[in-house]
Each structure stands twice: as structure tokens, then as C-alpha cells.
C-alpha positions as CSV (number, residue, x, y, z in Angstrom):
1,X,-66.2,21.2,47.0
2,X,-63.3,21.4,44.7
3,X,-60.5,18.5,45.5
4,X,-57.4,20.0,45.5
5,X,-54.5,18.5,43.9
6,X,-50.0,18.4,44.6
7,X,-47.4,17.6,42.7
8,X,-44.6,19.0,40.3
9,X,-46.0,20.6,37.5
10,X,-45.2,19.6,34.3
11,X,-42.0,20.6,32.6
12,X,-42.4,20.9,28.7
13,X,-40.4,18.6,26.6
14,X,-37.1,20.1,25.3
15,X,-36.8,20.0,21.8
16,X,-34.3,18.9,19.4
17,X,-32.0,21.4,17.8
18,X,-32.8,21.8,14.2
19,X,-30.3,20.3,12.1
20,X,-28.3,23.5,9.9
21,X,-29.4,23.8,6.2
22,X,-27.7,25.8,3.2
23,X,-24.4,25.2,2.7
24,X,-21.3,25.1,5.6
25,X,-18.8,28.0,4.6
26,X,-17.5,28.7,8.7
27,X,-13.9,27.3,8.8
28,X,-13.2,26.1,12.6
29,X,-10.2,27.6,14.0
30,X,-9.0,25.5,17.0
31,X,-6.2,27.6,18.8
32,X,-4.2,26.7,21.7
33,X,-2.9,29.6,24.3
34,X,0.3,30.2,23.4
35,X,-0.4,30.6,19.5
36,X,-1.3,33.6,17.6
37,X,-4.7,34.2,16.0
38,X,-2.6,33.8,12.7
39,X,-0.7,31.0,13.4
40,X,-4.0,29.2,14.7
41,X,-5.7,30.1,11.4
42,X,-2.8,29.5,9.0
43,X,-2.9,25.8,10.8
44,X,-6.6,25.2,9.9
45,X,-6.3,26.0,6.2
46,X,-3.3,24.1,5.7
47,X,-4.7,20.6,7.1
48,X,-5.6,18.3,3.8
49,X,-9.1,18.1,4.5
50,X,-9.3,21.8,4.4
51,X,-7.2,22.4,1.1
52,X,-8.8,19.6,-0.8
53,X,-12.3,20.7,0.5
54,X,-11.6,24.1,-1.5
55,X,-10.4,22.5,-4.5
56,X,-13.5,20.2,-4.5
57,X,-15.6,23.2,-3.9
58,X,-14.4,25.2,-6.8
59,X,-14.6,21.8,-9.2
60,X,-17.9,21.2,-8.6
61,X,-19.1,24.9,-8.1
62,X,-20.2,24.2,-11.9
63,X,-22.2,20.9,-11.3
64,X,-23.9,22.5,-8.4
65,X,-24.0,26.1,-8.9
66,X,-24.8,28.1,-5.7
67,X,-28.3,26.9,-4.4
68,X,-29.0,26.1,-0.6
69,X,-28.3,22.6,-1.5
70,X,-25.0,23.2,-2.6
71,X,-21.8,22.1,-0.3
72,X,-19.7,24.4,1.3
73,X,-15.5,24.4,2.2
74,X,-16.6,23.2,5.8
75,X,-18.8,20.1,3.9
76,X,-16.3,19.1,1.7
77,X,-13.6,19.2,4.2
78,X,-16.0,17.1,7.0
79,X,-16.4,14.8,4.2
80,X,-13.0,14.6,3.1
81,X,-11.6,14.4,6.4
82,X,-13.6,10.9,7.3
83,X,-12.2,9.4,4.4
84,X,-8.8,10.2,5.4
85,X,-9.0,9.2,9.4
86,X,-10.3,5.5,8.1
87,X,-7.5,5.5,5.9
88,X,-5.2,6.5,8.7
89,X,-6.6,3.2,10.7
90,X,-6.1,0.7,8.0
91,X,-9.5,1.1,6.4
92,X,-8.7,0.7,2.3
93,X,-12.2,0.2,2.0
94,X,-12.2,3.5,0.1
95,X,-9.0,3.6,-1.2
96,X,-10.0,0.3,-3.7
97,X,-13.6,1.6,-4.7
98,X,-11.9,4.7,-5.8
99,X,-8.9,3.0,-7.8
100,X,-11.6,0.4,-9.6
101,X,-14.2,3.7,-10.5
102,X,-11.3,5.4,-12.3
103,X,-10.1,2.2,-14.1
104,X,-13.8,1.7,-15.5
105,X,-14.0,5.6,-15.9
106,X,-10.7,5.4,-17.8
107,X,-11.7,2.4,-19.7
108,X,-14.4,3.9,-20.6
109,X,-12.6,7.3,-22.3
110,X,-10.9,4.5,-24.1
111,X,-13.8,3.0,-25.6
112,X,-15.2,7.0,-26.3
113,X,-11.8,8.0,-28.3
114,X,-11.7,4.5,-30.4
115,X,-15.2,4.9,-31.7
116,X,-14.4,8.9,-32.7
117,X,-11.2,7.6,-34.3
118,X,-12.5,4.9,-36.3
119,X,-15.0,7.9,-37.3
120,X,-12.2,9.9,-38.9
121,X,-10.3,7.2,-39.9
122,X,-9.8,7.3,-43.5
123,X,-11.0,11.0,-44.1
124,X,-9.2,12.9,-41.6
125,X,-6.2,11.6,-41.0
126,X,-5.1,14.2,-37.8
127,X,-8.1,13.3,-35.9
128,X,-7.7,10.0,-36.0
129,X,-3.8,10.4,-35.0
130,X,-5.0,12.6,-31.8
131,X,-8.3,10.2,-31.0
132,X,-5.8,7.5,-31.3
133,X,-3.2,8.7,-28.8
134,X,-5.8,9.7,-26.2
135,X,-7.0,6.0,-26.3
136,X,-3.6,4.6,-25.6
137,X,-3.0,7.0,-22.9
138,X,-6.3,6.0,-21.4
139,X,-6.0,2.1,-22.2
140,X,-2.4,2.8,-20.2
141,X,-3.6,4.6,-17.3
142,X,-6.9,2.4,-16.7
143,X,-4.5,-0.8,-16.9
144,X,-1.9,1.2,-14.4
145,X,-5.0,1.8,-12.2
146,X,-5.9,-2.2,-12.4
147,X,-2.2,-2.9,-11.5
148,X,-2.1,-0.5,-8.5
149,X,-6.0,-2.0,-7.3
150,X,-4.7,-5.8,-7.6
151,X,-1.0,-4.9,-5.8
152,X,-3.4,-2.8,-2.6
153,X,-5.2,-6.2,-2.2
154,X,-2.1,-8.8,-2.3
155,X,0.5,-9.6,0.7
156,X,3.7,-8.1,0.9
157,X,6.4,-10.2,0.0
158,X,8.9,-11.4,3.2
159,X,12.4,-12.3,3.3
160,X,13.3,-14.6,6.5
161,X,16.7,-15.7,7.1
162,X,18.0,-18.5,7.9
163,X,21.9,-19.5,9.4
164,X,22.6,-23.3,9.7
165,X,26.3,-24.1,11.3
166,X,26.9,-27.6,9.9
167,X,29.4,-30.2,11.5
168,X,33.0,-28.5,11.5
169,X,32.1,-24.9,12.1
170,X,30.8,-23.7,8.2
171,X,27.9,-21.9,8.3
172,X,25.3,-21.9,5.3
173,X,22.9,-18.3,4.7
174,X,20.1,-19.6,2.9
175,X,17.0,-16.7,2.2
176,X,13.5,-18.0,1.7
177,X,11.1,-16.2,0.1
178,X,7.6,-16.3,1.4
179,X,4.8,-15.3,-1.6
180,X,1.1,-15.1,-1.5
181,X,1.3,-18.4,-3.8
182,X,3.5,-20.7,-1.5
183,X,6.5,-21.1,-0.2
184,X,10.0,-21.4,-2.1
185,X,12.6,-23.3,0.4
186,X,16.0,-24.1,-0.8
187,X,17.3,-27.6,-0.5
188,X,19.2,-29.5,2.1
189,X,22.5,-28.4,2.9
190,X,23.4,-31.1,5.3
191,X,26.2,-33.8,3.8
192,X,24.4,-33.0,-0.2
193,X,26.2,-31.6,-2.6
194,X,24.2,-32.4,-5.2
195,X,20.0,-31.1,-6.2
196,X,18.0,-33.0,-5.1
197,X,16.1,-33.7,-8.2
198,X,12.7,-32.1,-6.7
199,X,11.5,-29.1,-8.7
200,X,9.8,-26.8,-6.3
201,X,13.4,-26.6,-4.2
202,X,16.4,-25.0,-5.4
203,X,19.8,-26.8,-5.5
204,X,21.2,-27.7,-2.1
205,X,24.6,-26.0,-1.0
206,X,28.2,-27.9,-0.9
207,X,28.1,-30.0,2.3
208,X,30.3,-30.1,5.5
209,X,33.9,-31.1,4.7
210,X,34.6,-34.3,7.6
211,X,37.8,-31.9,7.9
212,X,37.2,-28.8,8.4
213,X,37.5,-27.6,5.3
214,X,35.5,-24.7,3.7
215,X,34.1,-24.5,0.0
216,X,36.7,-25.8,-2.0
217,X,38.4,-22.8,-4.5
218,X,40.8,-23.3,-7.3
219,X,43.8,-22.4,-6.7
220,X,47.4,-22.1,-8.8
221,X,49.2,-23.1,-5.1
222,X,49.1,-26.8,-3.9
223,X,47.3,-27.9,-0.4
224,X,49.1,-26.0,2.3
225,X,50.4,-28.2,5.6
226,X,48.3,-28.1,8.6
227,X,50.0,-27.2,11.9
228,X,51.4,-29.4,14.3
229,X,48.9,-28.5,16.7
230,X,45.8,-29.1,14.0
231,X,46.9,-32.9,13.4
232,X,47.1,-33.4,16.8
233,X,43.4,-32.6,17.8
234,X,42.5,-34.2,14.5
235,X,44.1,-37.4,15.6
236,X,42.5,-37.4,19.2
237,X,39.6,-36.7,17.3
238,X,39.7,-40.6,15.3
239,X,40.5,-42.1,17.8
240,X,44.2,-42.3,17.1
């Protein structure tokens, strides 16, 4: 006698979508209610990743040609677009591999324009003047491209000001100037009026004046009187 058997049956196993081949043409329109069809569409194409996905389509149409392998608009601008939301969170990551591949590619259209020059050199003397100037221009742009890479990966400079009120009321403005190499302070301003003979600190500012007095500034008129009422709180003040 047969034995019979209960339970769920067995569900088959779902299977995995199958990743889309040829190329991506579709452009994805996202549109919100109150927008028009056109406006929604017009909004799509003009986002960078979109523009600069058809220009890189249409540059490298040649490379590629049009096989199933080829990328489409929608490719380019999915690639294009990752690149520009890590830049958009701080990521320079790709910013600084692109800057140093065009400084060796432009260094190396230097080196391809001096060898065809000092080809012609000699025997045709307008070659050599247009091999020549291509060089330069690329010697110029590759060490722009170096500059621009070095000043991506170095500290912003930062100004911090500083206000010291010395005895009597004068108040000395002194900027420092904070570098990626150190830090440039200026010298004491506190009863100096002289440098202070170190050479990493600038020359100190004219000191307090046990008077009162500000910076001293030549003058054709003589010292003018103090008031009554100055002399008195100055005497109180020694003592007097």
C-alpha cells in the first residue's frame, strides 16, 4: 500500500532578470504633475550628463562604430553622471587622474612635434616653424595642466586676524598668513619698537606710548596743549 505523502509543493526558483545587452539609446524622462511632456523632456536633455553623453557618443562613434558592443546616449550619460555626483561630494579622485593623463598626453604631442621638426629642420624651413609652434603650445598646456594638478592637491591659503589693544587704548591689526609650509607670525608689538632680529618674524609695530599717545606723525605744527581735564586724570594717574 502506497504511503501517502502532505506538504506544500515545491515553488520553482525565480530567476534573475537578464542583464540588457546592445547599446542604451532610451533617454529617461522623469516628469512631475504639473509639468508639460515638453518641459519634462526639454529638462532631461539639458542635464550635463545627458549633453556630454551625446557629444561623447558622436566622438567616439568612429572608434567604436555601431556594433552591439558599442555605448549608447543613456551609457555615456550613466557613466558621465557618476563621475560628476562624486565630484559633487568632494571626491577629486577623478578630477586628478584626468588632469595628470592629459599632461603626459600633452607631453607626449610635445615629444611627437620635436622629433618631426628636427626632421625638417634644415630642408624645409615652414615645417619646422609649424612643428615648432605646436611643441611650445603643447610643452605650455601640459605644464598649465601640471600647475592646475599640484594647486587641486595643496591647502588653500588663510588669512586670520588678529586685534591687540595695548596699554593706553591703541590698537595694533596684525594679519597672519597661514601656508601649507608654516606659519609667518609678525613680531611683538608690546613696548618694541624695534625687529626683533629673528628672521622668520617680520618687524614688530611702534609700541604703546606711556601717554596716550598714538603713532607719532611729522608735523609742520608744534605739540598741541592737553586740556585741563587730561592733566588732571593724568596726574591722579602718577600718583600726584
Amino acid at each position: 500500500m502506497a504511503k501517502q505523502t502532505t506538504g506544500k509543493a515545491k515553488q520553482p526558483r525565480a530567476t534573475k532578470a537578464a542583464a540588457p545587452t546592445g547599446p542604451n539609446n532610451a533617454l529617461s524622462v522623469p516628469k512631475k504633475d504639473d509639468e508639460s511632456p515638453t518641459l519634462a523632456t526639454a529638462k532631461a536633455i539639458m542635464r550635463p550628463d545627458i549633453r556630454h553623453g551625446i557629444t561623447a557618443a558622436q566622438v567616439l562613434k568612429t572608434q567604436f562604430g555601431s556594433t552591439e558592443f558599442s555605448p549608447g546616449i543613456a551609457d555615456y550619460g550613466d557613466a558621465i553622471g557618476e563621475k560628476a555626483d562624486a565630484a559633487a561630494k568632494g571626491d577629486l579622485a577623478f578630477a586628478s587622474r584626468m588632469l595628470a593623463a592629459q599632461a603626459v598626453t600633452l607631453d607626449t604631442i610635445f615629444g611627437e612635434m620635436a622629433r618631426r621638426m628636427a626632421l625638417n629642420m634644415g630642408e624645409y624651413l615652414g615645417a619646422t616653424e609649424t612643428y615648432g609652434r605646436i611643441a611650445m603650445k603643447a610643452q605650455a598646456q601640459s605644464r598649465a595642466t601640471l600647475e592646475a594638478l599640484a594647486k587641486l592637491h595643496q591647502p588653500r591659503e588663510q588669512t586670520v586676524r588678529h586685534v591687540h589693544v595695548n596699554e593706553g587704548g591703541q590698537a595694533v591689526i596684525a594679519d597672519q598668513f597661514h601656508h601649507h609650509t608654516g606659519v609667518r607670525e609678525n613680531g611683538r608689538s608690546d613696548d618694541q619698537s624695534h625687529t626683533t632680529g629673528a628672521t622668520s618674524i617680520g618687524p614688530a609695530l611702534p609700541g604703546a606710548d606711556p601717554l596716550g599717545n598714538g603713532v607719532p606723525i611729522s608735523s609742520r605744527e608744534g605739540a598741541q596743549a592737553v586740556p585741563d581735564a587730561r592733566r588732571d586724570e593724568l596726574g591722579r594717574a602718577k600718583g600726584e
